[in-house]
mmCIF file of the protein (N, C-alpha, C, O) and its ligand, coordinates in Angstrom:
data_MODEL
# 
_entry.id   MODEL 
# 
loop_
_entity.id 
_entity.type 
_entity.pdbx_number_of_molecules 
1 polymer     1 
2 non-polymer 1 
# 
_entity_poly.entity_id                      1 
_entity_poly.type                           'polypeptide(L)' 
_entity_poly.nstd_linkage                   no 
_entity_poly.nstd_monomer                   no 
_entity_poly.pdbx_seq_one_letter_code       
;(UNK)(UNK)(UNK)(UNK)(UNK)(UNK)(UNK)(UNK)(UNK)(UNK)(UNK)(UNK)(UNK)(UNK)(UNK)(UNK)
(UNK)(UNK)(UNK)(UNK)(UNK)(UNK)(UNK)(UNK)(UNK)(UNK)(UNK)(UNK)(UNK)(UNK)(UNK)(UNK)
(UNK)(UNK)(UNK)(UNK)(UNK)(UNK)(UNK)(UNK)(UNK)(UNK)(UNK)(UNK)(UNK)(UNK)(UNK)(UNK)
(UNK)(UNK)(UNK)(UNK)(UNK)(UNK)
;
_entity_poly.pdbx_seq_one_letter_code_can   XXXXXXXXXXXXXXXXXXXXXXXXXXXXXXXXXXXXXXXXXXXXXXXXXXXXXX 
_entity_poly.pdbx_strand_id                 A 
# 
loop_
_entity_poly_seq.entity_id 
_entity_poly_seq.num 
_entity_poly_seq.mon_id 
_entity_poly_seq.hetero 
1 1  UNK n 
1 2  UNK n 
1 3  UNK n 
1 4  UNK n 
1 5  UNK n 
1 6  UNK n 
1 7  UNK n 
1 8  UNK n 
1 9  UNK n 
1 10 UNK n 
1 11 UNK n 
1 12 UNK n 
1 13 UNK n 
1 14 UNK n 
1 15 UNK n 
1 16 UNK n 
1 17 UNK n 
1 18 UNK n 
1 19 UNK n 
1 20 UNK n 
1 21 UNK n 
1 22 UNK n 
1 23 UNK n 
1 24 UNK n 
1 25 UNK n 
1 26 UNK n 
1 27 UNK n 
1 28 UNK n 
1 29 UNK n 
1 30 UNK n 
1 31 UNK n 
1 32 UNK n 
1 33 UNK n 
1 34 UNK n 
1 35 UNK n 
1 36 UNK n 
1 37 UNK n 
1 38 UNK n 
1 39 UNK n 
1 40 UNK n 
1 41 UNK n 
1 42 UNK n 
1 43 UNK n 
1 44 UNK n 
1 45 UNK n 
1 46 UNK n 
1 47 UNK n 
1 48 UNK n 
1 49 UNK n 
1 50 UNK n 
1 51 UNK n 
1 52 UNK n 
1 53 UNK n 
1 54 UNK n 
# 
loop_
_struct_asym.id 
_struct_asym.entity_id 
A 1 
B 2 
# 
loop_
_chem_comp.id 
_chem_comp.type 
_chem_comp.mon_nstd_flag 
UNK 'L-peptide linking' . 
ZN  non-polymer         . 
# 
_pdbx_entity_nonpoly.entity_id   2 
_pdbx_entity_nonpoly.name        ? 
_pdbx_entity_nonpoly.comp_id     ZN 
# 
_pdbx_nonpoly_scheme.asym_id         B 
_pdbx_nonpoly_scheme.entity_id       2 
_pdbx_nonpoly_scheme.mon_id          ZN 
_pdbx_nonpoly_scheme.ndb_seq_num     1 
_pdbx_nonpoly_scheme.pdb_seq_num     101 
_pdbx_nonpoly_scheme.auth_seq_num    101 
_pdbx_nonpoly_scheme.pdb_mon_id      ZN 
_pdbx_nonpoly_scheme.auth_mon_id     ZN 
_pdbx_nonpoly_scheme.pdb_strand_id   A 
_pdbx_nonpoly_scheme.pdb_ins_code    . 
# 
loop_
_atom_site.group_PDB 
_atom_site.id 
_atom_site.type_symbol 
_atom_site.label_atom_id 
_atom_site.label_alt_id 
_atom_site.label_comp_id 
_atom_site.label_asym_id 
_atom_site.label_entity_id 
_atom_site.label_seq_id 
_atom_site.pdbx_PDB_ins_code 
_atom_site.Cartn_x 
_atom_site.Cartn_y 
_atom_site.Cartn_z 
_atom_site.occupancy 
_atom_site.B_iso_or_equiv 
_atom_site.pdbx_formal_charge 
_atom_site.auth_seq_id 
_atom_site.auth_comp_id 
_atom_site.auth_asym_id 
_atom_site.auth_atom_id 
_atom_site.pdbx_PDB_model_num 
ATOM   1   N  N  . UNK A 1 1  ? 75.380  117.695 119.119 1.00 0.00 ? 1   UNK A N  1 
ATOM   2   C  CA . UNK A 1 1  ? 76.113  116.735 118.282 1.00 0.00 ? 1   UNK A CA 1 
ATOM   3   C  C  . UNK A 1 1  ? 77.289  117.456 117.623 1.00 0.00 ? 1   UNK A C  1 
ATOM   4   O  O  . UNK A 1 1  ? 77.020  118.558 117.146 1.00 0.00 ? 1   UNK A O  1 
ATOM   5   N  N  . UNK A 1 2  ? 78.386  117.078 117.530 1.00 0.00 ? 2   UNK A N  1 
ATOM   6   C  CA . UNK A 1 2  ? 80.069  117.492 117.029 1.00 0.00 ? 2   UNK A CA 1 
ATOM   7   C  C  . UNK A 1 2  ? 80.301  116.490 116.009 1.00 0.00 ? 2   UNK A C  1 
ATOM   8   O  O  . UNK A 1 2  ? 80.382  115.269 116.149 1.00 0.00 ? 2   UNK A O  1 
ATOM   9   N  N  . UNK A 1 3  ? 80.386  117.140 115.043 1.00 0.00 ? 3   UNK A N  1 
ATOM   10  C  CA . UNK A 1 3  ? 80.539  116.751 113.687 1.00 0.00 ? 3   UNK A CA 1 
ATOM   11  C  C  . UNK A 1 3  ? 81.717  117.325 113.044 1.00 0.00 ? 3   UNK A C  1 
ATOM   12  O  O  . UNK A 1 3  ? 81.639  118.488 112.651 1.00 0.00 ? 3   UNK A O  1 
ATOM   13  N  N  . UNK A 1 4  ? 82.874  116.621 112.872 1.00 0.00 ? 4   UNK A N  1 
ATOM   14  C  CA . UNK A 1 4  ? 83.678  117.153 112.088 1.00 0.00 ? 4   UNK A CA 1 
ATOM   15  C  C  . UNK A 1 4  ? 84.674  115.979 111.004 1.00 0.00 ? 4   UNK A C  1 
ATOM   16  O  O  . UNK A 1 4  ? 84.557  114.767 110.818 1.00 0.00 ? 4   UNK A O  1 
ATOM   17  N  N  . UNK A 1 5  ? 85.539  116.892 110.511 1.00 0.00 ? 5   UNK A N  1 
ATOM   18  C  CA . UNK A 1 5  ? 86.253  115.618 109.113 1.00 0.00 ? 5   UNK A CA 1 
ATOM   19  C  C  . UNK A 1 5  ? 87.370  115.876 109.773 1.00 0.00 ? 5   UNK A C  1 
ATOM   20  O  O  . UNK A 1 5  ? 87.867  116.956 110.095 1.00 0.00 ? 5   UNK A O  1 
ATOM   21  N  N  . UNK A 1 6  ? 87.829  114.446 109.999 1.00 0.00 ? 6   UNK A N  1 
ATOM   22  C  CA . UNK A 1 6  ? 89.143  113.799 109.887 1.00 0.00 ? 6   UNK A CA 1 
ATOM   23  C  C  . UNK A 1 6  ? 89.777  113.883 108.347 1.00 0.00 ? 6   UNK A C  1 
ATOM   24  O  O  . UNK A 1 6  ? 89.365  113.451 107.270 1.00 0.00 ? 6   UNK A O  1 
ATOM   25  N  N  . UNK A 1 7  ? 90.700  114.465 108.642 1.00 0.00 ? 7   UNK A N  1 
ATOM   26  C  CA . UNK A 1 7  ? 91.516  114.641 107.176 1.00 0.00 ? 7   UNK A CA 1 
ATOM   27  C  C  . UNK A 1 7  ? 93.257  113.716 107.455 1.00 0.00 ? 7   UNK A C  1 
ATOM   28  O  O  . UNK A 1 7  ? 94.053  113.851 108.385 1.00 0.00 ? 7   UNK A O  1 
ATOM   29  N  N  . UNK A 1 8  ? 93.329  112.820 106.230 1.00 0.00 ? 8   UNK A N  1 
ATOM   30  C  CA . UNK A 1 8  ? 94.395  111.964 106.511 1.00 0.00 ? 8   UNK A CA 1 
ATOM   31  C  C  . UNK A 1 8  ? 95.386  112.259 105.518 1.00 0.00 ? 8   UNK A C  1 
ATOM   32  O  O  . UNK A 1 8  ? 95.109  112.121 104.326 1.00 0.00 ? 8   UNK A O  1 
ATOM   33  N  N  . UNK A 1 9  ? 96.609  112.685 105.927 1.00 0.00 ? 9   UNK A N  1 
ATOM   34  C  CA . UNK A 1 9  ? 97.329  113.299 105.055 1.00 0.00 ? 9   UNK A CA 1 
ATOM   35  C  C  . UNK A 1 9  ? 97.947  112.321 103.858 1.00 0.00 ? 9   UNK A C  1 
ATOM   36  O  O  . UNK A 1 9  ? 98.177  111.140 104.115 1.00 0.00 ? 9   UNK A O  1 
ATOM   37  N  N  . UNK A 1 10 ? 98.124  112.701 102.947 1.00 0.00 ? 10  UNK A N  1 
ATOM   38  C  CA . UNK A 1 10 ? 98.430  111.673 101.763 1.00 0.00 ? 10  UNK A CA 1 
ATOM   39  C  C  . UNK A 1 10 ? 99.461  111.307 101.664 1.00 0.00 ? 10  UNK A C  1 
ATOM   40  O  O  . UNK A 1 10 ? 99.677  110.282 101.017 1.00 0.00 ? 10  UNK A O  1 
ATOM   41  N  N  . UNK A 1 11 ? 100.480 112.014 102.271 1.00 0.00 ? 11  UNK A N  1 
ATOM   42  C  CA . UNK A 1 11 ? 101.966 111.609 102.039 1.00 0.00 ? 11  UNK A CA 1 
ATOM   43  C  C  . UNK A 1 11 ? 102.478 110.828 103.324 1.00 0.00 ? 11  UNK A C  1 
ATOM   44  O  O  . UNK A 1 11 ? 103.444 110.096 103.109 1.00 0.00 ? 11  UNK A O  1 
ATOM   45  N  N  . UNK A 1 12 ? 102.053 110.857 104.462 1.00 0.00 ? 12  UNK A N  1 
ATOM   46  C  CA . UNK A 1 12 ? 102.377 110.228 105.647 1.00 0.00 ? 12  UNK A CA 1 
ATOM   47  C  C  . UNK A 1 12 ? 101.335 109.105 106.341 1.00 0.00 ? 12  UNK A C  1 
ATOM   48  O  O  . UNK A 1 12 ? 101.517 108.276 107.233 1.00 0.00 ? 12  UNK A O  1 
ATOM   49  N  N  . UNK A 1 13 ? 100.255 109.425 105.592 1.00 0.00 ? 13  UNK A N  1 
ATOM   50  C  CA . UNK A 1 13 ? 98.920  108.543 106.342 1.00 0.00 ? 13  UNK A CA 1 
ATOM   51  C  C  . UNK A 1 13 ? 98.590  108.883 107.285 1.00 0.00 ? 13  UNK A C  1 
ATOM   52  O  O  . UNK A 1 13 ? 97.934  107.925 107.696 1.00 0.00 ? 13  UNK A O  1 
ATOM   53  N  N  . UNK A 1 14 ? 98.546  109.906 108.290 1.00 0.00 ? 14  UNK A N  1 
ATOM   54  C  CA . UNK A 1 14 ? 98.564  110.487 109.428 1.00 0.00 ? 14  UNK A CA 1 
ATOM   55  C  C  . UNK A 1 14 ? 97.205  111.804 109.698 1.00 0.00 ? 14  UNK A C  1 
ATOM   56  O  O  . UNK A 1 14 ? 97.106  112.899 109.144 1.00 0.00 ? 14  UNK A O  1 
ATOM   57  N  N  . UNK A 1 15 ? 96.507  111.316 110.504 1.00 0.00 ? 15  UNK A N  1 
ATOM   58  C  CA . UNK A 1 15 ? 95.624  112.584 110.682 1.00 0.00 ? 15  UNK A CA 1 
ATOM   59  C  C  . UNK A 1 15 ? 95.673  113.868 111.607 1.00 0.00 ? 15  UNK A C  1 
ATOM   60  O  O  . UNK A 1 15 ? 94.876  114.792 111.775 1.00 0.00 ? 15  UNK A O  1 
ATOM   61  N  N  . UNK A 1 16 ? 96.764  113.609 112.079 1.00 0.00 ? 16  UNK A N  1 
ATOM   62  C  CA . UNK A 1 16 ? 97.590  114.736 112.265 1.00 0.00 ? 16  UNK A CA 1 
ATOM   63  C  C  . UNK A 1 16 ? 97.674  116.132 111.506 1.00 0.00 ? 16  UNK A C  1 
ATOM   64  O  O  . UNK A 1 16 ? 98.718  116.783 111.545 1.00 0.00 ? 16  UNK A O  1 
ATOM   65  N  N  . UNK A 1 17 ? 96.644  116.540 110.871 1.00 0.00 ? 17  UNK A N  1 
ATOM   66  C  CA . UNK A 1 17 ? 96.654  118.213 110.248 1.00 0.00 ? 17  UNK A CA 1 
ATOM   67  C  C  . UNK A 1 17 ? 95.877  119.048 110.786 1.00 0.00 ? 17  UNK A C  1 
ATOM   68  O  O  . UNK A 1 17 ? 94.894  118.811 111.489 1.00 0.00 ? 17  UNK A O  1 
ATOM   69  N  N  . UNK A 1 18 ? 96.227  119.869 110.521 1.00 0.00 ? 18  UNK A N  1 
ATOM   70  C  CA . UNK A 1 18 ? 95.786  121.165 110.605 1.00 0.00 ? 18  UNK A CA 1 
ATOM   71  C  C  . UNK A 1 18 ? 95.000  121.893 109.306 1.00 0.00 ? 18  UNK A C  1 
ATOM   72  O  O  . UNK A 1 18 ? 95.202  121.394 108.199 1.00 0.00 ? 18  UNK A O  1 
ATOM   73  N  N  . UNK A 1 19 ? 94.069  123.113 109.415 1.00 0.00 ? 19  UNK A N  1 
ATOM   74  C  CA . UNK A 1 19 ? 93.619  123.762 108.581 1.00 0.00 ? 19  UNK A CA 1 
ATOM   75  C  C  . UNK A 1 19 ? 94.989  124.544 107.791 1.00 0.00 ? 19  UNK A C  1 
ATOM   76  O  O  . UNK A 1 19 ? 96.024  124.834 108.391 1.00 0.00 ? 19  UNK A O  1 
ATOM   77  N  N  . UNK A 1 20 ? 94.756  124.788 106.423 1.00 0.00 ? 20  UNK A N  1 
ATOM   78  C  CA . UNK A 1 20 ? 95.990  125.941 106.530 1.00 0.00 ? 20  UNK A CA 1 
ATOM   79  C  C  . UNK A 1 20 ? 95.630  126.905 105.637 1.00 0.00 ? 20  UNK A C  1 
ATOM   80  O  O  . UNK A 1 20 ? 96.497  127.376 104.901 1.00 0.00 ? 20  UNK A O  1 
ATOM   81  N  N  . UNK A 1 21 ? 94.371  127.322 105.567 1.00 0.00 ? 21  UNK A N  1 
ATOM   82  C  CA . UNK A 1 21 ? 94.022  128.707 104.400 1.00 0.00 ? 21  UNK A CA 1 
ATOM   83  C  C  . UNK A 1 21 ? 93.100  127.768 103.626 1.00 0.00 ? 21  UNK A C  1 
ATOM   84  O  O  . UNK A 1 21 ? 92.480  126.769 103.991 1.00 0.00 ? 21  UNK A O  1 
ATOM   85  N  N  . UNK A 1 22 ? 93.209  128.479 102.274 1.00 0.00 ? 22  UNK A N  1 
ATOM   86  C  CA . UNK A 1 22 ? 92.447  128.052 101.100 1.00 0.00 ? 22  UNK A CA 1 
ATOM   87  C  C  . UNK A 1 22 ? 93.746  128.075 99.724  1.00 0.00 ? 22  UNK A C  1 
ATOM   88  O  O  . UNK A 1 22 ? 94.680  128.852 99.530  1.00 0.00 ? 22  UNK A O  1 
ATOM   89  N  N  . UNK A 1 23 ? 93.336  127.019 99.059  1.00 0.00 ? 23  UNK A N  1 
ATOM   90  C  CA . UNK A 1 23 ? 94.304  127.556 97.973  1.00 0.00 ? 23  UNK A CA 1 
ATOM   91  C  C  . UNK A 1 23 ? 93.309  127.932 96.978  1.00 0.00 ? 23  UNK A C  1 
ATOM   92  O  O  . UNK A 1 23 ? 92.089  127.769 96.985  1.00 0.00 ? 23  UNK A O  1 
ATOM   93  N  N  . UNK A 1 24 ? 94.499  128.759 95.656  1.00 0.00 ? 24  UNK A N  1 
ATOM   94  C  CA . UNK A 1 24 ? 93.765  129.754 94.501  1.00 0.00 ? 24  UNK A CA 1 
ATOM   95  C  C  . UNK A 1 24 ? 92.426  129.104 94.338  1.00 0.00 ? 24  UNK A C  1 
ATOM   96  O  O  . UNK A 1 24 ? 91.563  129.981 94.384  1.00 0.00 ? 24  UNK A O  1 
ATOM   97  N  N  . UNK A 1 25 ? 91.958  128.023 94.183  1.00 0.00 ? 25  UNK A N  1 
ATOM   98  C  CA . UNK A 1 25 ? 91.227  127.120 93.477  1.00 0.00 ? 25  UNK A CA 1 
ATOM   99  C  C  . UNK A 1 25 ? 89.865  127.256 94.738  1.00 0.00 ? 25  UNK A C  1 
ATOM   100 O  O  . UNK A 1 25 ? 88.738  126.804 94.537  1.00 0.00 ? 25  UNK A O  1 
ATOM   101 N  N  . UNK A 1 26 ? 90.199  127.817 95.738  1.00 0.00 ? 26  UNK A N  1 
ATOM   102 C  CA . UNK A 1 26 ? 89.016  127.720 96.971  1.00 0.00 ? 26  UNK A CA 1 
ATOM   103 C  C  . UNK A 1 26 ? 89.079  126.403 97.472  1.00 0.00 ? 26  UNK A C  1 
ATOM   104 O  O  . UNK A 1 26 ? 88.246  126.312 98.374  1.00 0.00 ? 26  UNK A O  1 
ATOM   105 N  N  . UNK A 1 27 ? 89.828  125.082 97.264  1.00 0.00 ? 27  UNK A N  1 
ATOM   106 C  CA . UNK A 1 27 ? 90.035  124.072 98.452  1.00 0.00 ? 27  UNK A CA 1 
ATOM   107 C  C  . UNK A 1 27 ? 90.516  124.327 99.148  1.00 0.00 ? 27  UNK A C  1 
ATOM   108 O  O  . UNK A 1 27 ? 91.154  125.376 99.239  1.00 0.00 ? 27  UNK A O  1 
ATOM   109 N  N  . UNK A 1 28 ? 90.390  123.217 100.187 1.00 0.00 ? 28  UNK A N  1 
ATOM   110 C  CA . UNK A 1 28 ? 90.426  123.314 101.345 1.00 0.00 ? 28  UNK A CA 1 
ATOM   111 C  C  . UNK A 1 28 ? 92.135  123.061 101.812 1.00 0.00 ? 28  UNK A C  1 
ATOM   112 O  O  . UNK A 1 28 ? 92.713  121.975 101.767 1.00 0.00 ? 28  UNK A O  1 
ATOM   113 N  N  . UNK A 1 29 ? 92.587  124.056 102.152 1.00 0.00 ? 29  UNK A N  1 
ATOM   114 C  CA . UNK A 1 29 ? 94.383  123.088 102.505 1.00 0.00 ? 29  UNK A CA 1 
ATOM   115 C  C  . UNK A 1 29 ? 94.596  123.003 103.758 1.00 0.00 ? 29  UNK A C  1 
ATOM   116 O  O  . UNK A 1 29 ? 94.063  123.590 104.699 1.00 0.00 ? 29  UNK A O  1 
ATOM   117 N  N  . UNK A 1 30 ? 95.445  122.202 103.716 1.00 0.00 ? 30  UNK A N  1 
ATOM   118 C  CA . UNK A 1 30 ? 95.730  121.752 105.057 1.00 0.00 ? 30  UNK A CA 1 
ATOM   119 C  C  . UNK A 1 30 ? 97.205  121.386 105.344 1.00 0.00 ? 30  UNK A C  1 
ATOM   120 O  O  . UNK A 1 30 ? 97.807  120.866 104.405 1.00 0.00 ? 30  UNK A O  1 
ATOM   121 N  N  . UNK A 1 31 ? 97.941  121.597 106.610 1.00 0.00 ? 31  UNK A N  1 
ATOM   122 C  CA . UNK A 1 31 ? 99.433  121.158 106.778 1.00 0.00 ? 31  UNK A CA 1 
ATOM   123 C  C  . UNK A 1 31 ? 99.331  120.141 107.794 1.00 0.00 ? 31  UNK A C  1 
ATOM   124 O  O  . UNK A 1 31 ? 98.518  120.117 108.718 1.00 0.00 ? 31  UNK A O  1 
ATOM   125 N  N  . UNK A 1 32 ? 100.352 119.196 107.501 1.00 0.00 ? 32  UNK A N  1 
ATOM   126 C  CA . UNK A 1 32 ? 100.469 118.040 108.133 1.00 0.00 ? 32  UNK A CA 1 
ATOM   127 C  C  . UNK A 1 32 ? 101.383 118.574 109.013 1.00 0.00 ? 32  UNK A C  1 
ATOM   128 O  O  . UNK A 1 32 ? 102.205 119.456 108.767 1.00 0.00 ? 32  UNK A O  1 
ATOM   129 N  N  . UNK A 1 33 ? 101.044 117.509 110.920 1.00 0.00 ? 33  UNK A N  1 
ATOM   130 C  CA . UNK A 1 33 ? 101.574 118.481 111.718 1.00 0.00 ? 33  UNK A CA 1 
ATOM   131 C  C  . UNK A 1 33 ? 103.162 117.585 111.987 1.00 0.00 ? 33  UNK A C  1 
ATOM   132 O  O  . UNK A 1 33 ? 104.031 117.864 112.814 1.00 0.00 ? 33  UNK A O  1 
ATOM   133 N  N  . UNK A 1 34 ? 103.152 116.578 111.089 1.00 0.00 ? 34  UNK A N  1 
ATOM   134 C  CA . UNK A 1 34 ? 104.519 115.844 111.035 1.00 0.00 ? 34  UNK A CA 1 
ATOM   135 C  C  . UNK A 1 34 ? 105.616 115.985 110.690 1.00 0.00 ? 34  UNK A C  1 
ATOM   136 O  O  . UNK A 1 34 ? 105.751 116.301 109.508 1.00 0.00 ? 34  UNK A O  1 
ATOM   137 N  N  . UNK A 1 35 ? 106.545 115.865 111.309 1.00 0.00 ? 35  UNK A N  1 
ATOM   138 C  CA . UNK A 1 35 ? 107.930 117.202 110.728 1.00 0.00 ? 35  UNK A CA 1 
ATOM   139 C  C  . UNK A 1 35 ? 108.709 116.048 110.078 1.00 0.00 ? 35  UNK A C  1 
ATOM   140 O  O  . UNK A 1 35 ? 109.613 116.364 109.305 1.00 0.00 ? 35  UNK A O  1 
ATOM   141 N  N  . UNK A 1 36 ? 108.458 114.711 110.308 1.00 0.00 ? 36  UNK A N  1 
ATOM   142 C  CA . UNK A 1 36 ? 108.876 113.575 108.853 1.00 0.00 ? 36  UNK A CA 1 
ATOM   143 C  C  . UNK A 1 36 ? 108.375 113.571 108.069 1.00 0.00 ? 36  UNK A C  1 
ATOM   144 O  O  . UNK A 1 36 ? 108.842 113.009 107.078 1.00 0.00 ? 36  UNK A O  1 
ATOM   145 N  N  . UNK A 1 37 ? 106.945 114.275 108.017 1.00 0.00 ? 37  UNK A N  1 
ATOM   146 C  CA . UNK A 1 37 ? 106.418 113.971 106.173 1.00 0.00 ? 37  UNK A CA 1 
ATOM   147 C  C  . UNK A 1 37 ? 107.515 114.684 105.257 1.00 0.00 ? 37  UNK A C  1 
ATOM   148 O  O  . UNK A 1 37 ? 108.378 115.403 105.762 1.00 0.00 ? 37  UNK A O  1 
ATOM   149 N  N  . UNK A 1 38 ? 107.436 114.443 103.855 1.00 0.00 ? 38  UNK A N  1 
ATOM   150 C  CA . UNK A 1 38 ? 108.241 114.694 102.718 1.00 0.00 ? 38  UNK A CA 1 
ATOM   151 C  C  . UNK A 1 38 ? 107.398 116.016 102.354 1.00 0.00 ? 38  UNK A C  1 
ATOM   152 O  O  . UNK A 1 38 ? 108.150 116.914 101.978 1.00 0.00 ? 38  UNK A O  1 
ATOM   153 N  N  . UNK A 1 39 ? 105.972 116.393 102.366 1.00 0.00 ? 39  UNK A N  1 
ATOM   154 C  CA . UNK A 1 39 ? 105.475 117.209 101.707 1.00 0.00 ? 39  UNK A CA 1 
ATOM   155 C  C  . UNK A 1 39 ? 104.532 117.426 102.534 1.00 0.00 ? 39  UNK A C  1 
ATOM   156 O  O  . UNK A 1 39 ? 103.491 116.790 102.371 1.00 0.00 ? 39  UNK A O  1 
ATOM   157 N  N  . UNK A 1 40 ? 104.633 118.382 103.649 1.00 0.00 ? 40  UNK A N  1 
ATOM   158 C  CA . UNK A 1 40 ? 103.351 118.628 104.586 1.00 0.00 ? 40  UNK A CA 1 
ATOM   159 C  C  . UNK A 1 40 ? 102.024 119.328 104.359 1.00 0.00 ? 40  UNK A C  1 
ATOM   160 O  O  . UNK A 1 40 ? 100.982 119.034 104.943 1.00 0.00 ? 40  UNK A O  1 
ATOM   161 N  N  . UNK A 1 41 ? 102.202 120.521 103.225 1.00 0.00 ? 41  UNK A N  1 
ATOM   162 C  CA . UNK A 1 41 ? 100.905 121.331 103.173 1.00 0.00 ? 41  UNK A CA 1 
ATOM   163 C  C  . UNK A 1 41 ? 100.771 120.407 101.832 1.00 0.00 ? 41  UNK A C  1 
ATOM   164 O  O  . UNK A 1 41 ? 101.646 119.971 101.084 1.00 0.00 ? 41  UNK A O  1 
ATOM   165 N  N  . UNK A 1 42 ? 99.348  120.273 101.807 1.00 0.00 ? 42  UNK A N  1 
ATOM   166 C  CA . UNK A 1 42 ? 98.680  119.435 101.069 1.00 0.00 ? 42  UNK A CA 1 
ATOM   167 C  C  . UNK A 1 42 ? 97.075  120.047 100.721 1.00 0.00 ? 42  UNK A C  1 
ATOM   168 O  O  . UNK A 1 42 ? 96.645  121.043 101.303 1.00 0.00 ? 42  UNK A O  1 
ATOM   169 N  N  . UNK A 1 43 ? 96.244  119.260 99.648  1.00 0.00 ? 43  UNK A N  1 
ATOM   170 C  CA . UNK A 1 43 ? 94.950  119.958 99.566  1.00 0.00 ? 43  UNK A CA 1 
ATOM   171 C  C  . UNK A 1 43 ? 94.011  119.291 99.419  1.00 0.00 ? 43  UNK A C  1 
ATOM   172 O  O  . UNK A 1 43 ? 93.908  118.511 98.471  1.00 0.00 ? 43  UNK A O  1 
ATOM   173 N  N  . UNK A 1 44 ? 92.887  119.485 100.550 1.00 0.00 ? 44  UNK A N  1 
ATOM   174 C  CA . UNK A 1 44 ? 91.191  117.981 100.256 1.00 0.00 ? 44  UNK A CA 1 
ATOM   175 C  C  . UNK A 1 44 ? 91.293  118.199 99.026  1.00 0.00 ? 44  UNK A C  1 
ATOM   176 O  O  . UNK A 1 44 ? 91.546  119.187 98.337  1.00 0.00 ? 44  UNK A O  1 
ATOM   177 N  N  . UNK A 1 45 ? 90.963  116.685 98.765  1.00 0.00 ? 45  UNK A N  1 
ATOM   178 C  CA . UNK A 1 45 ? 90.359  116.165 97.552  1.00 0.00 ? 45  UNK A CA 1 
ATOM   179 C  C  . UNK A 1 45 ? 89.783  115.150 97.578  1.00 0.00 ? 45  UNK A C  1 
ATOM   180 O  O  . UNK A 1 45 ? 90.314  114.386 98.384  1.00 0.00 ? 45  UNK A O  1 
ATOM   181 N  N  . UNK A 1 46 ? 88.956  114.742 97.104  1.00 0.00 ? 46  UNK A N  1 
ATOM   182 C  CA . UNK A 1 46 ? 88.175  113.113 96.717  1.00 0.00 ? 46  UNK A CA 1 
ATOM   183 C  C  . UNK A 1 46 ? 89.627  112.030 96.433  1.00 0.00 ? 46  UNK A C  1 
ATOM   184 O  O  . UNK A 1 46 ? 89.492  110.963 97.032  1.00 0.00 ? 46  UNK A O  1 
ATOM   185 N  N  . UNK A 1 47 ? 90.369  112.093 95.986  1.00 0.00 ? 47  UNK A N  1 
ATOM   186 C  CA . UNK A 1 47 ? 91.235  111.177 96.061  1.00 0.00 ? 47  UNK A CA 1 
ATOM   187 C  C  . UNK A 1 47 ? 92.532  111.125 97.314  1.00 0.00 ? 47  UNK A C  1 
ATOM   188 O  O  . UNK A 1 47 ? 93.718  110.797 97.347  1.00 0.00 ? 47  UNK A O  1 
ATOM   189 N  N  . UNK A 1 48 ? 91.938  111.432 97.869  1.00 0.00 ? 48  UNK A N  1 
ATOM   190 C  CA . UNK A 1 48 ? 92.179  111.390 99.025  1.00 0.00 ? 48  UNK A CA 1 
ATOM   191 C  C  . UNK A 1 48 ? 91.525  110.944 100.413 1.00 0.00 ? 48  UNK A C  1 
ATOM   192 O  O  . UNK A 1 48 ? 90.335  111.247 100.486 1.00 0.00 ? 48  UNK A O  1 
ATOM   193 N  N  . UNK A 1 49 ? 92.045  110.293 101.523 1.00 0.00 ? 49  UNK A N  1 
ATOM   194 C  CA . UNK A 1 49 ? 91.220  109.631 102.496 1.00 0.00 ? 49  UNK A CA 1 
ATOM   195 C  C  . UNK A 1 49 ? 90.522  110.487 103.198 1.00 0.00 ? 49  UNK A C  1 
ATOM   196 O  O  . UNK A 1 49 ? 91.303  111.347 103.606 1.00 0.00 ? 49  UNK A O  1 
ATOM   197 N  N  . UNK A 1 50 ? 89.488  110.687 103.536 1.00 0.00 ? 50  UNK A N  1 
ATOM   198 C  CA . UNK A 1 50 ? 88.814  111.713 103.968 1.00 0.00 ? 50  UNK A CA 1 
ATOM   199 C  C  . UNK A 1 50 ? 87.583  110.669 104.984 1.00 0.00 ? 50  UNK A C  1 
ATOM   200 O  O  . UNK A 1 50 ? 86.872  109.722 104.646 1.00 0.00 ? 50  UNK A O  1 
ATOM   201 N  N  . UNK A 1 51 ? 87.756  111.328 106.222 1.00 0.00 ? 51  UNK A N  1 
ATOM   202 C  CA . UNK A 1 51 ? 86.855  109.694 107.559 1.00 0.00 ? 51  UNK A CA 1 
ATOM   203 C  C  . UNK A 1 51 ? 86.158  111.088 107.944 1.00 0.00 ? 51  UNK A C  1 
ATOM   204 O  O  . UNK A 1 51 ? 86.550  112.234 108.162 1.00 0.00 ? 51  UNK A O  1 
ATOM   205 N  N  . UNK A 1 52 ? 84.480  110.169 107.909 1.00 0.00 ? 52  UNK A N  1 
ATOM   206 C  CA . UNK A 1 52 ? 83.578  111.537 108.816 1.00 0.00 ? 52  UNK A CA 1 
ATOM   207 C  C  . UNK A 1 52 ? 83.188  110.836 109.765 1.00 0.00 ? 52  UNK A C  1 
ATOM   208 O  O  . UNK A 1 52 ? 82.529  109.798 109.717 1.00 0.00 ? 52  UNK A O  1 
ATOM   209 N  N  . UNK A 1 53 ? 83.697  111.543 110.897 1.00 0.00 ? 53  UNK A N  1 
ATOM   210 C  CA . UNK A 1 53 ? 83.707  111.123 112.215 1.00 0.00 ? 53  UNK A CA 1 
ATOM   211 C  C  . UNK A 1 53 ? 81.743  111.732 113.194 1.00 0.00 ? 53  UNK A C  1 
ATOM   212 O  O  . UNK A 1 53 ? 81.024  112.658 112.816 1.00 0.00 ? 53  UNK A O  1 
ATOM   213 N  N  . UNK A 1 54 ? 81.560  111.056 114.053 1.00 0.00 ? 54  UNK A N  1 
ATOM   214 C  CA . UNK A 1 54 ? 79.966  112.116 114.620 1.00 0.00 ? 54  UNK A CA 1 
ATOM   215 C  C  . UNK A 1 54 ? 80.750  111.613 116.199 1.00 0.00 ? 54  UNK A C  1 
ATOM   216 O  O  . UNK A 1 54 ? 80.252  111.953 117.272 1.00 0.00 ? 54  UNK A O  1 
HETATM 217 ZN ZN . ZN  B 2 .  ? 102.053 114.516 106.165 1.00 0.00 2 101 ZN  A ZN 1 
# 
């Protein structure tokens, strides 16, 4: 079974990201792989769309 999170970027709506490190805080960041978003590296959060896919 393949279990993973769809992460939907906040500024474009797009699940189009990538992992991208950790920030200071130990979340999870991530860059949007859209070269129109306004603000691509971004960071999980609960207020944010987050789809768990199986
Ligand atoms: Zn984006």
């Amino acid at each position: 079974m393949t279990v993973w999170m769809a992460v939907e970027c906040p500024h474009y709506h797009s699940t189009d990201v990538i992992k991208h490190g950790k920030s200071g805080e130990g979340k999870q960041r991530y860059l949007c792989q859209n070269e129109d978003c306004p603000r691509r590296s971004f960071i999980r959060d609960y207020t944010y769309n987050i789809i768990l896919y199986r």
